[in-house]
N, C-alpha and C positions, 0 to 999 in steps of 0.2 A: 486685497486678495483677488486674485484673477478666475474668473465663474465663466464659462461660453454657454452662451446663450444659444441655438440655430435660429434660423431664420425662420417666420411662421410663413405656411402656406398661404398663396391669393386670396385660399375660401373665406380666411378670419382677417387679414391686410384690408380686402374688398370691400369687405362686409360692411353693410350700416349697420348703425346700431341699433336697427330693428331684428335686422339681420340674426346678432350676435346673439338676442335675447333670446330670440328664441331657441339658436341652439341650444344655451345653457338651458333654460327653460324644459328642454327635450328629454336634454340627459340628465337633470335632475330626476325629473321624473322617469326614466329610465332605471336610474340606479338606487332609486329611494334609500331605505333606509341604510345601502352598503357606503354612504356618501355623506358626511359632516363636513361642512365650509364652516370656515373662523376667518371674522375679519378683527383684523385689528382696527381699533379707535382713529388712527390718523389715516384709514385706507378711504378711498377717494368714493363719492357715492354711487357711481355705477356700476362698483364691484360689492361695496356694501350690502346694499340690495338682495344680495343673493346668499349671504351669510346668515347661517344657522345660529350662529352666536357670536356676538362680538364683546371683545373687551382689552384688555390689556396682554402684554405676550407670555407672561407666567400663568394669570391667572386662564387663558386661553386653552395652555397646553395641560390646566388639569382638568377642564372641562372636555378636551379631547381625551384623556386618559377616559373619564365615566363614559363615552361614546361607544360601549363595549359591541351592540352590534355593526358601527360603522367599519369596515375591511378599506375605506380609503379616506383620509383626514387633507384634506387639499387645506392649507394655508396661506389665507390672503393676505402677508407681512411680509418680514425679511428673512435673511437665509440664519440665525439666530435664532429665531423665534420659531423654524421650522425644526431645527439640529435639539431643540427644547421641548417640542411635541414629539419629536422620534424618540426621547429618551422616555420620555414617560407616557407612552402609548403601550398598548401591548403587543408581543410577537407577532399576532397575526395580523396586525394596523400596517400601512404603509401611511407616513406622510409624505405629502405633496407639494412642491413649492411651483406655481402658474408661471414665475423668470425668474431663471437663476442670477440675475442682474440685479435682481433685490436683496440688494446687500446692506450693510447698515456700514457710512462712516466710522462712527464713534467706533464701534465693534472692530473696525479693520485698523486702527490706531494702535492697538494692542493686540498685535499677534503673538503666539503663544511664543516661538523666539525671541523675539524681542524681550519677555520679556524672562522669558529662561535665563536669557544673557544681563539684564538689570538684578536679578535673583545672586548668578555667580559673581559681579561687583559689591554688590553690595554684601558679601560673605567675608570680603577681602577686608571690609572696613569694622565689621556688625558684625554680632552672632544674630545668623539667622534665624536662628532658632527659637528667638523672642520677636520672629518678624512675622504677626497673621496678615498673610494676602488673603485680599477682599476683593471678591470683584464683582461690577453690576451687572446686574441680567441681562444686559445689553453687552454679551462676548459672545465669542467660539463657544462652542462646546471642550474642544483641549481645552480653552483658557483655564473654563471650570473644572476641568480635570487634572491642570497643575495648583490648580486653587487645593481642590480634595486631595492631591496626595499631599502635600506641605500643612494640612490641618486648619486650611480656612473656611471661608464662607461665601457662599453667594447672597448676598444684596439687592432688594428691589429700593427704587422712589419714597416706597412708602414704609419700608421698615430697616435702612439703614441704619438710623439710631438706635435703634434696639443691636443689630450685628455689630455697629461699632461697639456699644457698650457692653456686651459678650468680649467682643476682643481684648478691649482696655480698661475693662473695669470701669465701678461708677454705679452712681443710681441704683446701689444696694449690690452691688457684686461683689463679695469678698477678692475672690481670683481674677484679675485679669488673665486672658491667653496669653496674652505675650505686653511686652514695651512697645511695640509701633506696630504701624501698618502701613501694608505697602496696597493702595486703595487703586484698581484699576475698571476700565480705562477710565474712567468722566470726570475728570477734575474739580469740577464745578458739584457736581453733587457729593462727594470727599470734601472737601472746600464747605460748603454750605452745612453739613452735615454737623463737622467738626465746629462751625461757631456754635450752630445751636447744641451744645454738649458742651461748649465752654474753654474749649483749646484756643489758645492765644496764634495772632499771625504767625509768630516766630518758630512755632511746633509744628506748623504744616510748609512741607517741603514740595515742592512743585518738581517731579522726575522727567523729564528732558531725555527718552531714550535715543536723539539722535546725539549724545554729547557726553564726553566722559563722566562718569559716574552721576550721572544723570543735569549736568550741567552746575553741581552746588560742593561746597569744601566739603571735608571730611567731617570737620566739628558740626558743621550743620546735621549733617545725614546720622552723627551720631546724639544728637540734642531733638531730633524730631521726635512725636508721637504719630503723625500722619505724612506719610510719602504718596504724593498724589499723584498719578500718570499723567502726564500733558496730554488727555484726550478730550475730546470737547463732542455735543452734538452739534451740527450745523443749523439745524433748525433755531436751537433757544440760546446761542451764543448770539444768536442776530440780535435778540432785545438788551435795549438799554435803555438807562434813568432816563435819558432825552422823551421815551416812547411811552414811560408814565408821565414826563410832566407833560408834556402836549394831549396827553388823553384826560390829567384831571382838570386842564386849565379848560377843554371843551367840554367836560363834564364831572362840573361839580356836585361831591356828592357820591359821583362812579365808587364802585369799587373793581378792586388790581387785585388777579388772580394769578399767579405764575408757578412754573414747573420749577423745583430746585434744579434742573440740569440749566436752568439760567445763569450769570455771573452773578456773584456776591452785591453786587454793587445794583442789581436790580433787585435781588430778595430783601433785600435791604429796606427798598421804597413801596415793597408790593402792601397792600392789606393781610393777604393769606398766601402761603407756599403750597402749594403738596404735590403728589402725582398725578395723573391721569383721572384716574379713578377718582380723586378726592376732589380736584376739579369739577368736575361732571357731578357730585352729590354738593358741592359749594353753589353752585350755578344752582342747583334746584333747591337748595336753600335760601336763596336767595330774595330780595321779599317783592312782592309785585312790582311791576316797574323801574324797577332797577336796569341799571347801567354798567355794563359787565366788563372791564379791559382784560382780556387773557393774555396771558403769555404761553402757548404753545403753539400744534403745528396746525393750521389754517382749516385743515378738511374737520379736525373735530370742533373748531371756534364756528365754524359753517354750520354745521350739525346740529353745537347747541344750541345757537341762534334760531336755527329753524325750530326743533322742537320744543323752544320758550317761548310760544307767543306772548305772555305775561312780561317778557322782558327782554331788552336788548344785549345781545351778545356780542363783543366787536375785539378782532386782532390788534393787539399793540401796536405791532409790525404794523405801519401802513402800506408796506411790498409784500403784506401776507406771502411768506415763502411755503412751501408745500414743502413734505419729506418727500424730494425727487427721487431715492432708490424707491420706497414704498409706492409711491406714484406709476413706477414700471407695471406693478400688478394691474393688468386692464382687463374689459370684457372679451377681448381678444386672445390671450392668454389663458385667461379663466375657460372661454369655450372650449381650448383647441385641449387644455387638457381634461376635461370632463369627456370631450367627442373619442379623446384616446381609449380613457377608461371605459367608455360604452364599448368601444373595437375591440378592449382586451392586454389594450399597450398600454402601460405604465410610465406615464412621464414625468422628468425631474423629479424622479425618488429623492429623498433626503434621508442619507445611512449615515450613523454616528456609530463609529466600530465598538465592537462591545469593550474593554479597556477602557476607552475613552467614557462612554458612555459610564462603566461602573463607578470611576473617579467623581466623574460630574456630578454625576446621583448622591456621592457623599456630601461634593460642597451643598447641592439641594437640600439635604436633608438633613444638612447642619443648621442652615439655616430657618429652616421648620421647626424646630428643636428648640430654637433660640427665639423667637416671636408666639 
């Protein structure tokens, strides 16, 4: 998805970063309590700093929703996680996004065409009608509003197994929603999902929207329970088994903590899986002294590490990758739009048209419904 950015003025380019702080500094206190900052967990620690709450990107946008005196919601994440707090803020909120360049890969993997048109192939072969799309909280806003009209669900990290198993039955569900799912965009967390629930390799179908009928025979696409979107994050496709054994052979003993948006073939070898969230309360469960290999993205393994002095926290990755769109969010950015909103000027609104928005709210709130 294509986002133009402009170009920021000398005043924030020039600026040290003594400079910077103090603008934000200014307009904080300028705009008090009409002004709530969220940083998200993988945002970098100079912008951190300045956030009112941080956490993960759903649970972010409903602590922006209870912000009832805040009139401006500036969000330190991607342009997803912003299109997430405009839906569920209220009319008189504006949110905010510091660069329209923070975009999320995985998110852009599965544009709402895309997969409209995997939707109309797959009618030709399937009734769709037994087909619940699922998609991770890491889309579009459309995505999730082609999700709510077709009667599926949105999906976090942490409670995909509960929405798979609404979908397809199991685990005491009389009704399954439908025969299959078409699971988007993150493959790896579809994929990972589905072993633990018990579906065999040969059930989960990997969808290939650059390739006809998503690159797999008929008889496959109609023998699936799970059709996974070939989208990946770039951050946690990086780890691999190689990056647990060279961490337990220098630390034996370590325990391996990793995101299921990793490959199968490293959840496989880790200790413990879960999201963001479950990470960060695994890390502080952890028992003194402990030796911590994570698998996620570098600014929150930094984070933890710092505030464990009791124990060491260390990236898999030994090229620690950053999420470079989320990385675009700087003190730079952050100032120029704080100094806007002190002037009167509203910058980088994030509007999700109301349509869009009502659909989305359904997948939302099915999935509420269901966990």
């Amino acid at each position: 998805m294509i986002r133009l950015q402009r170009p920021l003025p000398e005043r924030y380019t020039g600026a040290t970063p003594g400079d910077l702080a103090e603008m934000i500094r200014d307009a904080r206190n300028i705009l008090g309590s009409r002004l709530f900052v969220l940083g998200h967990h993988y945002q970098r620690d100079d912008v951190m700093c300045w956030a009112d709450a941080r956490g993960d990107s759903f649970g972010l946008s409903r602590i922006a929703a209870d912000q009832h005196e805040a009139e401006y919601v500036v969000f330190c994440g991607v342009h997803f996680m912003a299109e997430s707090a405009d839906i569920l803020t209220g009319d008189h909120q504006q949110v905010l996004l510091p660069d329209l360049n923070a975009g999320c890969s995985m998110a852009d993997m599965a544009d709402v065409e895309a997969v409209e048109d995997a939707w109309a192939e797959l009618a030709e072969v399937t009734d769709v009608e037994r087909i619940v799309p699922i998609t991770y909280m890491n889309s579009s806003a459309a995505l999730k509003a082609f999700v709510g009209r077709h009667g599926g669900s949105v999906c976090t990290s942490s409670n995909a197994r509960a929405v798979l198993t609404w979908a397809l039955g199991g685990e005491g569900k009389d009704r399954p929603r439908g025969d299959k799912v078409l699971f988007v965009p993150d493959q790896h967390l579809g994929r990972n999902t589905g072993f633990e629930l018990g579906y065999r390799a040969e059930e989960m179908v990997l969808w290939d929207p650059r390739r006809p009928l998503g690159g797999s025979e008929e008889a496959a696409i109609k023998g699936a329970r799970l059709l996974l979107w070939k989208g990946h994050c770039s951050v946690h496709q990086r780890f691999r088994p190689e990056h647990v054994d060279a961490f337990r052979q220098e630390h034996p003993g370590g325990i391996v903590i990793v995101h299921p948006e990793c490959a199968h073939e490293v959840v496989e070898v880790a200790d413990q899986v879960g999201s963001t969230d479950a990470i960060i309360r695994a890390v502080a469960a952890a028992p003194r002294g402990s030796v911590i290999g994570v698998g996620t993205e570098i600014h929150l393994v930094n984070r933890l590490d710092h505030e464990s002095p009791d124990k060491t926290v260390i990236c898999l990755d030994p090229l620690v990758c950053p999420c470079s769109t989320m990385s675009r969010i700087d003190p730079m950015h952050l100032a120029w739009i704080l100094e806007g909103l002190v002037a009167g000027e509203v910058r980088n609104r994030i509007t999700v048209d109301e349509e869009t928005a009502h659909w989305a709210r359904v997948a939302l709130e099915q999935m509420l419904a269901t966990v």
